[in-house]
Structures are given as structure tokens and as C-alpha cells.
C-alpha positions, -999 to +999 in steps of 0.1 A: -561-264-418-577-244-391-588-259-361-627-263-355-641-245-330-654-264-299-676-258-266-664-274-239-683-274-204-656-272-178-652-296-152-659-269-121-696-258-140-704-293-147-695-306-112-718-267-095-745-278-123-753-312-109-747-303-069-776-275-078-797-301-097-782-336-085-793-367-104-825-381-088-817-419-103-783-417-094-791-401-060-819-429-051-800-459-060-762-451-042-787-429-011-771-401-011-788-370+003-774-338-018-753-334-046-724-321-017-725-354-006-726-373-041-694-356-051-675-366-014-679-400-025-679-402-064-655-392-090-672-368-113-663-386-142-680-416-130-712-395-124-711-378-159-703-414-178-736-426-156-761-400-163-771-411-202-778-445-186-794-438-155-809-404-158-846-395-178-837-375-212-866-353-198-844-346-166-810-340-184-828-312-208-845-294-182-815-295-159-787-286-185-810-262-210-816-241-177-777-242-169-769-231-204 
């Protein structure tokens, strides 16, 4: 049995993705002022897991179509 292909964003993208385009939701509530400054405090895997509950759909297509 082969193997399925699979797309896989890396962890470096992902993390220059949302410091271009960081998560306005996310950014209000904690008051952080740039996505340099999200990622000094927060683990990126705790951003990703947050942004389907915190983010707009709207936001997270426009930000990741544009990035793809």
C-alpha cells in the first residue's frame, strides 16, 4: 500500500504567516501589539489550536488563501 500524499504547512511559514497577518481576536484579548510580540510570549501551537475558536472564518480565508 502506497502512502497518500499529504500537504503539510511547516511550522516556520505558519509561524511568518501569522506575524505578517496576526490574529486580531487573539491579539485584542491577551494586548499584544504585533505578531513579533505574540510569538515572544505564546507557543505557536497554542496560537494555531486557538485560531478556529477565536478567529472569524472570514479572517482565516483571506489571511491563509493570500498565503497559499
Amino acid at each position: 500500500m502506497n502512502p497518500k500524499r499529504l500537504w503539510v504547512l511547516k511550522k516556520d511559514k505558519f509561524r511568518e504567516i501569522l506575524e505578517a497577518n496576526p490574529p486580531p481576536h487573539i491579539m485584542e484579548r491577551f494586548g499584544y501589539k504585533d505578531g513579533k510580540e505574540l510569538f515572544e510570549k505564546e507557543k505557536l501551537e497554542e496560537v494555531a489550536s486557538s485560531l478556529r475558536f477565536m478567529e472569524k472564518s472570514e479572517w482565516m480565508h483571506e489571511t491563509f488563501d493570500k498565503a497559499y
